[in-house]
C-alpha positions in Angstrom: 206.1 3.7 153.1 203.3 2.2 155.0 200.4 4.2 156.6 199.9 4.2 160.0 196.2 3.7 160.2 194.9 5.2 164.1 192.0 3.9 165.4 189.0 6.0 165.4 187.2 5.9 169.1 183.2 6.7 168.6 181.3 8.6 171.4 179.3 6.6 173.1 176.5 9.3 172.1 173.6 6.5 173.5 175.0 6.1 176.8 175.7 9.4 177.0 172.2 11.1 176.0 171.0 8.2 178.8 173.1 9.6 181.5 171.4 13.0 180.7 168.5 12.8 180.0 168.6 10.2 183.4 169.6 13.4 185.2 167.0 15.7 183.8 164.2 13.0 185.0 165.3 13.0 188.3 165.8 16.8 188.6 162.1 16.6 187.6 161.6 15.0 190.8 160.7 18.0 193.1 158.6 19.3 190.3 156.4 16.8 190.9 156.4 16.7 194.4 155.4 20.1 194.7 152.2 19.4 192.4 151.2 16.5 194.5 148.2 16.6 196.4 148.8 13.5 198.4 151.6 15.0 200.8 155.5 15.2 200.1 156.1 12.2 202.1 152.8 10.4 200.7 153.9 11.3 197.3 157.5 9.4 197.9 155.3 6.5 199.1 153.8 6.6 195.9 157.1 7.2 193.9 158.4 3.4 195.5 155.5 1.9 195.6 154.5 2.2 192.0 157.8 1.4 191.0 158.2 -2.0 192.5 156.4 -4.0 189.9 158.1 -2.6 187.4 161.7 -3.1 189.1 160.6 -7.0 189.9 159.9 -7.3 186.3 163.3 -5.7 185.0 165.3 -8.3 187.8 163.3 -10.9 185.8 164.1 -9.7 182.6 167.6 -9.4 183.5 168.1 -12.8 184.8 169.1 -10.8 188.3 167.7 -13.2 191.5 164.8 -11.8 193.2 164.8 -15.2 195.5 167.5 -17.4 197.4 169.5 -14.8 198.9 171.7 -14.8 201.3 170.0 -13.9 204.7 173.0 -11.6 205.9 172.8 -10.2 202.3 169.3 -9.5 202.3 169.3 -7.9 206.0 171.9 -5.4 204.4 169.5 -4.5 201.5 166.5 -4.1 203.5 168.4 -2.1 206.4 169.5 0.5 203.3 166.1 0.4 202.4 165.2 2.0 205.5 167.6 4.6 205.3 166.5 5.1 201.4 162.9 5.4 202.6 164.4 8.0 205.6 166.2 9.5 202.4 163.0 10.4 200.1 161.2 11.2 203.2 163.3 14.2 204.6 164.1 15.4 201.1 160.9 15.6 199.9 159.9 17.5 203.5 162.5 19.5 202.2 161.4 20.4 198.8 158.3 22.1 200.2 160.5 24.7 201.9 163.1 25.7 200.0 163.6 26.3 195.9 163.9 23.3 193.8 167.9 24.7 192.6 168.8 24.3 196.1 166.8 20.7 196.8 168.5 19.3 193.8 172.0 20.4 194.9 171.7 20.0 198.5 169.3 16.0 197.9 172.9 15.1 195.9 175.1 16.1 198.9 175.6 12.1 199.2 178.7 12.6 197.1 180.9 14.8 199.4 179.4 12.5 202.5 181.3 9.9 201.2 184.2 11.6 200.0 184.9 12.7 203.9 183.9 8.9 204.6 187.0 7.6 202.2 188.9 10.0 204.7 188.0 8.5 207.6 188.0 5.1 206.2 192.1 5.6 204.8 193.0 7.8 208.0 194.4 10.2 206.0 193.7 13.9 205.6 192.2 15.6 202.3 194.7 16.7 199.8 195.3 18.9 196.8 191.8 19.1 194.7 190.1 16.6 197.9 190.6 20.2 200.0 189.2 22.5 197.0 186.1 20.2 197.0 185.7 20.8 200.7 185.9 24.8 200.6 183.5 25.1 197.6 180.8 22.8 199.3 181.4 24.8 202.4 181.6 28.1 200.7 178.6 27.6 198.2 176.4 25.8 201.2 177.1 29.0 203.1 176.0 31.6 200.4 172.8 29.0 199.6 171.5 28.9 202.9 172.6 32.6 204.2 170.3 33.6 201.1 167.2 30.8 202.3 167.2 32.7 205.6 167.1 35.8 204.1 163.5 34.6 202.6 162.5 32.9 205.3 163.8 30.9 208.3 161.6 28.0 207.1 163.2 27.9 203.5 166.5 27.3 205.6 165.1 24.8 207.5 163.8 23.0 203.3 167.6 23.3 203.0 168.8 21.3 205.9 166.1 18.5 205.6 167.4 18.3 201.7 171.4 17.9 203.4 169.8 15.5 206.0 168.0 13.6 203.1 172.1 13.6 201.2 173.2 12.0 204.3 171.4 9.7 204.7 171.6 8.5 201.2 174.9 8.2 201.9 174.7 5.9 204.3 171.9 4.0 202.1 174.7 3.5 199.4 177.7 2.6 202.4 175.5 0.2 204.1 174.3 -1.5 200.7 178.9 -1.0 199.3 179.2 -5.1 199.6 175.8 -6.1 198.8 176.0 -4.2 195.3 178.6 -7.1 194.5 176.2 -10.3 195.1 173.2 -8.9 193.6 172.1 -6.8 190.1 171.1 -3.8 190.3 167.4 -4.3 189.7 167.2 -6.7 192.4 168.7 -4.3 194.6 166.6 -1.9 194.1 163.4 -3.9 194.1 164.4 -5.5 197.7 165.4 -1.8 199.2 162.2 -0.2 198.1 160.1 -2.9 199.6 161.7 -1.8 202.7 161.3 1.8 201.4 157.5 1.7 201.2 156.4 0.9 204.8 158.5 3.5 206.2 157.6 5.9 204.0 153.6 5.2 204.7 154.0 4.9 208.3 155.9 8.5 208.5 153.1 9.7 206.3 150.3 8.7 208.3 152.4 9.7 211.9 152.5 13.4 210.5 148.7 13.1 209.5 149.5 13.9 205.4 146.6 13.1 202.8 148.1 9.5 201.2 145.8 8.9 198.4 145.5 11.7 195.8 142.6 13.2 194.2 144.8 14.0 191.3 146.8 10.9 190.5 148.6 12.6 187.8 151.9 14.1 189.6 152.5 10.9 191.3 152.3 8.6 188.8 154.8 11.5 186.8 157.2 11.1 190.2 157.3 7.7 189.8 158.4 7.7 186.2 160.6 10.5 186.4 162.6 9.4 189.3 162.2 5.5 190.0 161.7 4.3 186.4 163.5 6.8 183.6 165.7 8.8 185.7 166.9 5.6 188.0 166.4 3.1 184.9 168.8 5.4 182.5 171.6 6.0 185.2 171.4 1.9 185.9 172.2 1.4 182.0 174.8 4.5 181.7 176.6 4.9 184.4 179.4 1.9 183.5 180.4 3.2 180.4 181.9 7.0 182.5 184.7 7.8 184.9 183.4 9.6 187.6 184.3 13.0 186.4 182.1 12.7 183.4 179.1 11.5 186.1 180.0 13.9 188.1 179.5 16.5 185.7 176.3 15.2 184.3 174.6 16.1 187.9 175.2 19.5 187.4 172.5 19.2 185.2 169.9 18.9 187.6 170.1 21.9 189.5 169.8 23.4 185.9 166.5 21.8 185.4 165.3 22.6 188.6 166.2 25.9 188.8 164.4 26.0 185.8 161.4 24.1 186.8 160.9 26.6 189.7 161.2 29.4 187.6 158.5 28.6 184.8 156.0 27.1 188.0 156.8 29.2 191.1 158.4 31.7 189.6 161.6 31.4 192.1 164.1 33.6 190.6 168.0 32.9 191.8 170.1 35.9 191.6 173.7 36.3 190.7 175.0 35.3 194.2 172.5 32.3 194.4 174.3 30.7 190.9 178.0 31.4 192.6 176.4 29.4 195.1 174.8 26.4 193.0 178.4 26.5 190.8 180.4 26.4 193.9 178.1 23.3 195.4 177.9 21.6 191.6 181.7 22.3 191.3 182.4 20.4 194.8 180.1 17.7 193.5 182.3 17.3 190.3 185.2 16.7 192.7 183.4 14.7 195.4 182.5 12.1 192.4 186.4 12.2 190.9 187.6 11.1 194.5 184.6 8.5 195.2 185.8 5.9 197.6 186.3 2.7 195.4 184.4 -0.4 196.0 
């Protein structure tokens, strides 16, 4: 009798310790931020303007065009760079208000923006698990911030520049939906953030923040947390998962963070703060399942 022989499917552990370990750099983010002596927004300044070189030089590497493209194309990726530099901007206003558990949930919020996008976009009204994503964002968002404003007003307000700074990196990733198709990914990035960097300067100098640090350390760790390991590792991983599997691996930065803020700032989250975070990080997992697709 002959022996069916089944075919043995390997993990992909490398693509899969990059998609976490790409997580845990950019929940590092706000860390960083925090320690920055430059100002939040200056700091984000720093975080894209750092970068650029190094995302020019991956394009290159990656045969991705830097030059010759299309001018409608190219107004696309610099008008979502605008929005990405508006993004970093009110998110990292944020982080110096409220814990780092609730910045990372709250900065990621981008998710559920679009999934209520997709509804508007097919005319049609949430269903089944789509309405279970809903009521746990709304339902942990409510427990997160009713606890913020128990601290302090101003740690609410940290919580709604972080779910400004989701939106509008929403709208980033909507406005940039056809141009992801022409260009790489490096190239994309490296066009956007030359658009980021200008914005991000000018609101820095309009609010009157310190730009160049006397410690250069935390910004030079923001920049290779969050634009070059954390941005570079989700690049490489994130075409080898469905979206539930992404979707799960953000849970791991509120994790971090939470974590981070514990060991620095000592910013303890009680019981009913992690119902909240699992709520949000559960409505996250959802969100990313019912993405809109390209």
């Amino acid at each position: 009798m002959e022996r069916t022989v089944v075919p043995h499917h390997r993990t992909p552990w490398l693509p899969l310790a990059a998609l976490l370990l790409g997580n845990a750099a950019l929940a590092m983010g706000p860390w960083f931020v925090r320690l920055a002596d430059s100002g939040p927004v200056s700091a984000g300044f720093w975080r894209v303007f750092l970068a650029l070189p190094f995302l020019a030089l991956f394009a290159r590497l990656n045969k991705q065009p830097l030059l010759g493209i299309p001018r409608k194309t190219l107004m696309l990726v610099l008008g979502g760079g605008v929005l990405f530099g508006l993004d970093i901007a009110s998110w990292h206003i944020g982080i110096g208000f409220t814990r780092l558990a609730n910045a990372a949930l709250f900065g990621n919020a981008g998710s559920l923006i679009l999934m209520v996008w997709g509804f508007i976009a097919w005319r049609r009204l949430p269903a089944g698990r789509e309405w279970l994503a809903l009521g746990a964002a709304l339902g942990g968002a409510a427990i997160l911030m009713g606890r913020s404003f128990e601290i302090s007003p101003q740690t609410l307000a940290g919580d709604l520049f972080c779910l400004l700074a989701g939106i509008l990196y929403a709208g980033y990733l909507l406005i940039l939906q056809s141009a992801r198709k022409g260009l790489g990914s490096w190239s994309l990035l490296t066009w956007s953030c030359c658009a980021s960097a200008p914005v991000l300067l000018a609101i820095a100098l309009a609010l009157g923040e310190p730009v160049l640090p006397t410690n250069w350390w935390p910004v030079i760790g923001l920049f290779i947390s969050s634009q070059l390991i954390g941005q570079g590792l989700l690049v490489y991983s994130l075409r080898h998962f469905s979206p539930l599997v992404i979707g799960i691996a953000l849970l791991c930065q509120p994790v971090v963070a939470a974590f981070a803020g514990w060991v620095s700032f000592g910013e303890v989250l009680t019981p009913l703060d992690f119902v909240g975070v699992v709520l949000v990080g559960s409505a996250l997992v959802l969100a990313k399942v019912a993405e809109p697709k390209d």
